[in-house]
Backbone as JSON Lines, residues from 0, in Angstrom:
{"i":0,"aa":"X","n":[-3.11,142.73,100.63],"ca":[-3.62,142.6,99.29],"c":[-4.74,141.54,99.3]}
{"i":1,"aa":"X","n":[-5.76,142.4,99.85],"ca":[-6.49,140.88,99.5],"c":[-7.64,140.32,98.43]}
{"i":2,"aa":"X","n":[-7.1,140.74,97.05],"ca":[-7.03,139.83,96.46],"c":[-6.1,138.53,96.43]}
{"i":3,"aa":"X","n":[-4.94,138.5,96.77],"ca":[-4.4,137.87,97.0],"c":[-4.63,136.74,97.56]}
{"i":4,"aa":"X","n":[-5.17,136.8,98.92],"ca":[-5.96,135.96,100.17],"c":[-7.01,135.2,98.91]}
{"i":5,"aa":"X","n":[-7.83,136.17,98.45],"ca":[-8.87,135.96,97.54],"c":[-8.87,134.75,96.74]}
{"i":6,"aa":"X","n":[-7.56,134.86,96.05],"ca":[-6.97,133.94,94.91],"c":[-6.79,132.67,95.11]}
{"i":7,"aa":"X","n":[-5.47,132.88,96.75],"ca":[-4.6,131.93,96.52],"c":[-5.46,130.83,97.26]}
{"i":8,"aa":"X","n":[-6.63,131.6,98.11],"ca":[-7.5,130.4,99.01],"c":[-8.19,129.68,98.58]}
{"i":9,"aa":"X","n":[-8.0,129.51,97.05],"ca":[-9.08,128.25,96.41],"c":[-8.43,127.25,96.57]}
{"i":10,"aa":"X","n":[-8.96,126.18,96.56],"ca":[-8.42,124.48,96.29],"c":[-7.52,124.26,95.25]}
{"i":11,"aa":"X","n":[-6.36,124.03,95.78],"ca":[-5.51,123.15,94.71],"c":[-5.96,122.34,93.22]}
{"i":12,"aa":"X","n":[-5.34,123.27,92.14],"ca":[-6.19,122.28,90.88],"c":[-5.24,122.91,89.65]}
{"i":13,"aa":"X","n":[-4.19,121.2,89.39],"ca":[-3.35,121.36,88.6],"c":[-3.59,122.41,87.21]}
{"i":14,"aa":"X","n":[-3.11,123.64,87.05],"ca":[-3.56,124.35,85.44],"c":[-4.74,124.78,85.72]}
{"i":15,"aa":"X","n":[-5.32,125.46,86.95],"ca":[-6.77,126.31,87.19],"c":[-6.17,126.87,88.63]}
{"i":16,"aa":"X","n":[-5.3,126.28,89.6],"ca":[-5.42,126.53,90.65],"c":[-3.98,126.29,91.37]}
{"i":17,"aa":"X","n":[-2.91,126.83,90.55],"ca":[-1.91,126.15,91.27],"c":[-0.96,127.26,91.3]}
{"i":18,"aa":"X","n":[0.61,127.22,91.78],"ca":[1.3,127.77,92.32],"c":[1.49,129.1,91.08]}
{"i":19,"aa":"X","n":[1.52,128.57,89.67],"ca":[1.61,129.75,88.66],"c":[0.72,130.39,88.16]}
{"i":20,"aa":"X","n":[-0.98,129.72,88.01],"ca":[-1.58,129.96,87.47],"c":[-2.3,130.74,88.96]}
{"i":21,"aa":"X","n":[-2.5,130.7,89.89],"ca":[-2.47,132.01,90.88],"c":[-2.22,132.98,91.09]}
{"i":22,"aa":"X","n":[-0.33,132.61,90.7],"ca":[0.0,134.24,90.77],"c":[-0.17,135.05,89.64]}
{"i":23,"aa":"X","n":[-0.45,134.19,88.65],"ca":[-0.8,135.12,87.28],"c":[-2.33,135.51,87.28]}
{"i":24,"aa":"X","n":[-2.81,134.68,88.32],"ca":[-4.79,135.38,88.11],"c":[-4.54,136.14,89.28]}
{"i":25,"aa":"X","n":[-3.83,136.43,89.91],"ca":[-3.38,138.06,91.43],"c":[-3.11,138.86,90.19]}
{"i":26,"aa":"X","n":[-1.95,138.4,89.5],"ca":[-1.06,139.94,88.54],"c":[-2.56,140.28,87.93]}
{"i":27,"aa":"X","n":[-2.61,139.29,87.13],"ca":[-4.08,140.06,86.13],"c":[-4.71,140.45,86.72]}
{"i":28,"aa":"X","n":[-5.65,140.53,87.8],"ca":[-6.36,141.2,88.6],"c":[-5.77,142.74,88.37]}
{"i":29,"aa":"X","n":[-4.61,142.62,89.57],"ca":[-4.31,143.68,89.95],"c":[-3.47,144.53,88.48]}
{"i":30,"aa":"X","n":[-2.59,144.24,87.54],"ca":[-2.4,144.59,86.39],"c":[-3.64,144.9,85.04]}
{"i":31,"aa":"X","n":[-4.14,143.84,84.86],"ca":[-4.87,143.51,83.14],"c":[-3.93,142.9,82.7]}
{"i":32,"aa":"X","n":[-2.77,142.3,82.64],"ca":[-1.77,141.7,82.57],"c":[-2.07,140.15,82.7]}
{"i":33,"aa":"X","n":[-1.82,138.89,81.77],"ca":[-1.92,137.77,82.28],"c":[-0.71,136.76,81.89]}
{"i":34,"aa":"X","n":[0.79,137.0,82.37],"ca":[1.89,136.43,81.91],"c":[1.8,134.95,81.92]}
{"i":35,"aa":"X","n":[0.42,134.15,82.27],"ca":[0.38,132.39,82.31],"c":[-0.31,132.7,80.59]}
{"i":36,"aa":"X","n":[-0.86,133.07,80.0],"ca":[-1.8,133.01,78.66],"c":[-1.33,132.41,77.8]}
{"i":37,"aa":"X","n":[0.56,132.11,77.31],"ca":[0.51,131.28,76.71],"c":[0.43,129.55,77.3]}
{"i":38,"aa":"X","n":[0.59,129.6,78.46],"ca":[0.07,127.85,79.25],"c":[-1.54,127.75,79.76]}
{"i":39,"aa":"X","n":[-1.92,128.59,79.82],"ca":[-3.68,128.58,79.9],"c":[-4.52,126.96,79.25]}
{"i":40,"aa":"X","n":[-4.82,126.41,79.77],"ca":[-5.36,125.24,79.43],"c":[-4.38,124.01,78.61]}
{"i":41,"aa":"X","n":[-3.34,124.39,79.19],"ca":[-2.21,123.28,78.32],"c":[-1.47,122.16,78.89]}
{"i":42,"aa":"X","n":[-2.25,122.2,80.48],"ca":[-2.09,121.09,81.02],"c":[-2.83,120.99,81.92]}
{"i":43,"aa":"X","n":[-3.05,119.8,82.87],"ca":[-3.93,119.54,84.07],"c":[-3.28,118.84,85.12]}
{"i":44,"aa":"X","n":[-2.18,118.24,84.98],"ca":[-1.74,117.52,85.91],"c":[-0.42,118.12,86.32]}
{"i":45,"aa":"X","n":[-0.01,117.35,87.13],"ca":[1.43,117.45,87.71],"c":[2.87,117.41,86.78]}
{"i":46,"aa":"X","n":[2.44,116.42,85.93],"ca":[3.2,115.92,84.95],"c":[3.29,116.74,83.88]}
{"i":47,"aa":"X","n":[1.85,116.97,83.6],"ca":[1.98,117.85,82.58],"c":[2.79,119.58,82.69]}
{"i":48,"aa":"X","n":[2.36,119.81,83.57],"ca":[3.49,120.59,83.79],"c":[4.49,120.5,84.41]}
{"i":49,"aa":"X","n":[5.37,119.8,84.67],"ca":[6.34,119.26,84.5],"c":[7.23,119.21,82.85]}
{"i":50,"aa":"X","n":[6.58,118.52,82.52],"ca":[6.67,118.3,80.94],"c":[7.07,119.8,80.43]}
{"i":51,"aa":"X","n":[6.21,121.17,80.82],"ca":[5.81,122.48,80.18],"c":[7.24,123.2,80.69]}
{"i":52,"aa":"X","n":[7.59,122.88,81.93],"ca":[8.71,123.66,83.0],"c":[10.22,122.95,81.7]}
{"i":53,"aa":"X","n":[9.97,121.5,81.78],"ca":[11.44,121.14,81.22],"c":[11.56,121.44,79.52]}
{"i":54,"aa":"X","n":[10.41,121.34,78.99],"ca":[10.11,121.9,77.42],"c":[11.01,123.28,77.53]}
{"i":55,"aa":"X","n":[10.68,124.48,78.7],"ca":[11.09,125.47,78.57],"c":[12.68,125.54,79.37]}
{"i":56,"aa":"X","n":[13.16,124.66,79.55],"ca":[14.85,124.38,79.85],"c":[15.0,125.27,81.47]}
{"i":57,"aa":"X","n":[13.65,124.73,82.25],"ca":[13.59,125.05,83.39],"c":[12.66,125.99,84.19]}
{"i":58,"aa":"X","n":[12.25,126.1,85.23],"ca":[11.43,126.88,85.97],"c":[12.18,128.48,85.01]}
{"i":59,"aa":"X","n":[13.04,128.72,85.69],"ca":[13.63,130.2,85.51],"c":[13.08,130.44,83.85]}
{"i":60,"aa":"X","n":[13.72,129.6,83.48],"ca":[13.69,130.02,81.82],"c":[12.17,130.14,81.71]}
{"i":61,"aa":"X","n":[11.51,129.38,81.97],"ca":[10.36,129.57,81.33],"c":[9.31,130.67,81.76]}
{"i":62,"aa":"X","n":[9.9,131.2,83.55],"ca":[9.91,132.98,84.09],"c":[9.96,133.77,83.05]}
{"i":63,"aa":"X","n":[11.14,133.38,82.79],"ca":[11.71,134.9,81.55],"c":[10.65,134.66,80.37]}
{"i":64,"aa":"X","n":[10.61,133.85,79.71],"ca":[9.93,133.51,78.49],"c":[8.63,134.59,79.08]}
{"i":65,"aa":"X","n":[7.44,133.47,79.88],"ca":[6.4,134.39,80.12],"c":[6.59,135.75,80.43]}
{"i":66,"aa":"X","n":[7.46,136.21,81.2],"ca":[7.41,137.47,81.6],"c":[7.63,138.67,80.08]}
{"i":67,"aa":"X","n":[9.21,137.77,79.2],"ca":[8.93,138.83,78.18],"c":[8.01,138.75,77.16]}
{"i":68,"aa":"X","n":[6.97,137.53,76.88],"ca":[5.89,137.95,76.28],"c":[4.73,138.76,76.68]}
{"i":69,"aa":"X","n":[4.57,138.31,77.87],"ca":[3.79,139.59,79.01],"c":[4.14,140.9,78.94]}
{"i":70,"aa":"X","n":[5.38,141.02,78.02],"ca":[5.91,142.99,78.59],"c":[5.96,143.3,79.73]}
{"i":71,"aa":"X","n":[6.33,142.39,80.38],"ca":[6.79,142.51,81.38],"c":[8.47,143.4,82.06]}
{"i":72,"aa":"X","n":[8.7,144.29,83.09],"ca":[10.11,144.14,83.42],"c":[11.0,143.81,84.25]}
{"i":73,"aa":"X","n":[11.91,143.05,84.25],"ca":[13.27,142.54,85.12],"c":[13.11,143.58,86.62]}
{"i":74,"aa":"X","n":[13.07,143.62,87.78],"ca":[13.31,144.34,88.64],"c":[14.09,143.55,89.75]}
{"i":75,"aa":"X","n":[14.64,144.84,90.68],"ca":[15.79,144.14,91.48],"c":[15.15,144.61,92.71]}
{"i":76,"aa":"X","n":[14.14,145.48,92.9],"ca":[13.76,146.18,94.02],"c":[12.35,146.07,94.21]}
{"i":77,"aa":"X","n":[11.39,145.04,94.49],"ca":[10.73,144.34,94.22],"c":[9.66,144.78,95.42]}
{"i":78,"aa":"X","n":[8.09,145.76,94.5],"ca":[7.2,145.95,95.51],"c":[6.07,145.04,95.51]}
{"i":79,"aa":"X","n":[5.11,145.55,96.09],"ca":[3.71,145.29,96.73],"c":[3.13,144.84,94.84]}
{"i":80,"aa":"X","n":[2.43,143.62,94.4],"ca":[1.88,143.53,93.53],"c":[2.98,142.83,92.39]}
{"i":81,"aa":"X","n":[4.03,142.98,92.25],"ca":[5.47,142.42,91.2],"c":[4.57,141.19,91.55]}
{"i":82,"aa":"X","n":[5.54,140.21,90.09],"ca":[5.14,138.89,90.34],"c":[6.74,138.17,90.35]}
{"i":83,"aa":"X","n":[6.91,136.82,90.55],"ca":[8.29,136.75,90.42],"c":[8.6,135.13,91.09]}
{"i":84,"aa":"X","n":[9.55,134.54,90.42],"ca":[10.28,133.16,90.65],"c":[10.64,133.25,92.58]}
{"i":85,"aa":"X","n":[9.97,132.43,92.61],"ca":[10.35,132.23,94.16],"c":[10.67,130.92,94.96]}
{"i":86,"aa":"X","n":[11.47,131.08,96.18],"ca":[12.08,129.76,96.26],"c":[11.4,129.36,97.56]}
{"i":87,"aa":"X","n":[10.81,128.36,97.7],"ca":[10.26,128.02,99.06],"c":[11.02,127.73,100.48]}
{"i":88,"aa":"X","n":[11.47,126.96,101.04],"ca":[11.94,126.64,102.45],"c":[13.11,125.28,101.86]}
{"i":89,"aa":"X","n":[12.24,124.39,100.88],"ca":[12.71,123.3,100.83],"c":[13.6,123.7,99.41]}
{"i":90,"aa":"X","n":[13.48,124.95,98.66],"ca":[14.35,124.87,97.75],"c":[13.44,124.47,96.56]}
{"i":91,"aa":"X","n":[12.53,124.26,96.84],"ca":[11.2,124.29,95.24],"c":[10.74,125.41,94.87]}
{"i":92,"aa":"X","n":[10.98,126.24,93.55],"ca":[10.82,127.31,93.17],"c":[9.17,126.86,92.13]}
{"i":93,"aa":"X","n":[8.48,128.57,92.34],"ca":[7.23,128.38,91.87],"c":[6.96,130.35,91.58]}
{"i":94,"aa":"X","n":[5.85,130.09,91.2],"ca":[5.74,131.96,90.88],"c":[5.01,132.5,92.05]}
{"i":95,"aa":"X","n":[5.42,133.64,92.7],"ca":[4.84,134.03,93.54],"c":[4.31,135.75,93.18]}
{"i":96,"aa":"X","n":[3.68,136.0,94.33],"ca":[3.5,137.57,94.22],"c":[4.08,138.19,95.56]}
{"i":97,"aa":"X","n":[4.7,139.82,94.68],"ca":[5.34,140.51,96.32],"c":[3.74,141.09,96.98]}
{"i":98,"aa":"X","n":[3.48,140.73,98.36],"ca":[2.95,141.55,99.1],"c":[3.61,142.55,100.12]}
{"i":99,"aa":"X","n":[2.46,143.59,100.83],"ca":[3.53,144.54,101.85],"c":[4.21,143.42,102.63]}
{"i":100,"aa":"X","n":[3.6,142.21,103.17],"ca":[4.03,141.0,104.28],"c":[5.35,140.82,103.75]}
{"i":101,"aa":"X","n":[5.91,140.63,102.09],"ca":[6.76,139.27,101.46],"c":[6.21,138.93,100.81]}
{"i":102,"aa":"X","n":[7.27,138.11,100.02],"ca":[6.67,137.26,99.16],"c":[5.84,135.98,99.35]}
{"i":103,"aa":"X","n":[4.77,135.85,98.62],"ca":[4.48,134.69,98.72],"c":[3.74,133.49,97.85]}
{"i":104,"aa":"X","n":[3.01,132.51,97.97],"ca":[3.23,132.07,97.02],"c":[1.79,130.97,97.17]}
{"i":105,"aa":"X","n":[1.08,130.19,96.2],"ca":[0.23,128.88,97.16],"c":[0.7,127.31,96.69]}
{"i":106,"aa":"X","n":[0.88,127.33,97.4],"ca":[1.56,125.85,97.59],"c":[-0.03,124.99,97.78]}
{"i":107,"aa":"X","n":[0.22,123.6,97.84],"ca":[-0.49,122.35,97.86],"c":[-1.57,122.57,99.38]}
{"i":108,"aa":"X","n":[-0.64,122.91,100.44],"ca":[-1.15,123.07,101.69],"c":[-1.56,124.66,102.03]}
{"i":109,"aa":"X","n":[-1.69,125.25,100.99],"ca":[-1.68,126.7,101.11],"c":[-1.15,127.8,100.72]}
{"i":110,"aa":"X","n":[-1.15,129.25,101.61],"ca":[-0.68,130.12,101.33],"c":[0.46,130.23,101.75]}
{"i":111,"aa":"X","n":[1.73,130.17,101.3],"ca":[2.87,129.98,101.67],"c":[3.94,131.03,101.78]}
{"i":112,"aa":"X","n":[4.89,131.87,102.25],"ca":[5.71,132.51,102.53],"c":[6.85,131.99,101.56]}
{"i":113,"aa":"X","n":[7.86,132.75,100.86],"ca":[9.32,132.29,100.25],"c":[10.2,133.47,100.27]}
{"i":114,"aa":"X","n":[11.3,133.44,99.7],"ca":[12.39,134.3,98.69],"c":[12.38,134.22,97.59]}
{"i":115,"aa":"X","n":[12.27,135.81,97.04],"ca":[12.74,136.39,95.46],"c":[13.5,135.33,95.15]}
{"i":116,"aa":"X","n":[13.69,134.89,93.76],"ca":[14.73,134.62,92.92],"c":[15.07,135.5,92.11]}
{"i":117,"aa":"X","n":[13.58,135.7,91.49],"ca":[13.68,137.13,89.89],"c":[12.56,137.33,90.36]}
{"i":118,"aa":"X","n":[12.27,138.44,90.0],"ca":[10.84,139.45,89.72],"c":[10.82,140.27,88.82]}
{"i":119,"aa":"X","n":[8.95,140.76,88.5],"ca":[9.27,141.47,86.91],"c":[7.59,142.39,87.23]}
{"i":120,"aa":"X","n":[8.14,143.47,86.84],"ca":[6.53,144.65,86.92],"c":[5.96,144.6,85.91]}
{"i":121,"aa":"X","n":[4.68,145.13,85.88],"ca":[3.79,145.7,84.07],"c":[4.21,146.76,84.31]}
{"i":122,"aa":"X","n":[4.54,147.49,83.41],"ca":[4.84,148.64,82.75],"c":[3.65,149.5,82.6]}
């Protein structure tokens, strides 16, 4: 997928360039779909989202939230393009996208490899 490559290879930049707001500028690409739109410019830092994750009573929760304003759906069988809660190596969950490779995700140092937690298609 390489948009994907495309995306995730920009520079790290809290709320333009980071682990959620990536995989939601891959989905939109590849969808018209943009499940980050209600956090779109609503923070810049680390903290600040931070702040946005615990407002929403956690990473997961705040998955579901975006995903069901997105119209988004719940899937268990998770292809090429899904977007979805993913857990890294160390146990830090962030949004990733499924490629044919796996899931994956961009982390601080890059393009990073994880595991599903949840995932969700456009319709």
């Amino acid at each position: 997928m390489a948009v994907c490559l495309d995306v995730m290879d920009r520079p790290w930049r809290w709320g333009a360039a980071d682990c959620c707001t990536a995989a939601c500028d891959v989905f939109l690409r590849v969808h018209g779909v943009d499940p980050m739109e209600p956090l779109r410019g609503r923070y810049s830092t680390r903290l600040g989202a931070m702040r946005h994750i615990a407002q929403e009573g956690g990473f997961l929760a705040m998955g579901n939230r975006l995903a069901d304003r997105a119209g988004l759906v719940r899937v268990d069988d998770a292809r090429p393009g899904d977007i979805g809660v993913i857990r890294d190596g160390s146990g830090v969950l962030a949004l990733g996208i499924c490629t044919e490779a796996g899931w994956v995700g961009k982390s601080e140092r890059g393009l990073a490899s994880a595991q599903m937690v949840r995932a969700w298609r456009a319709v």
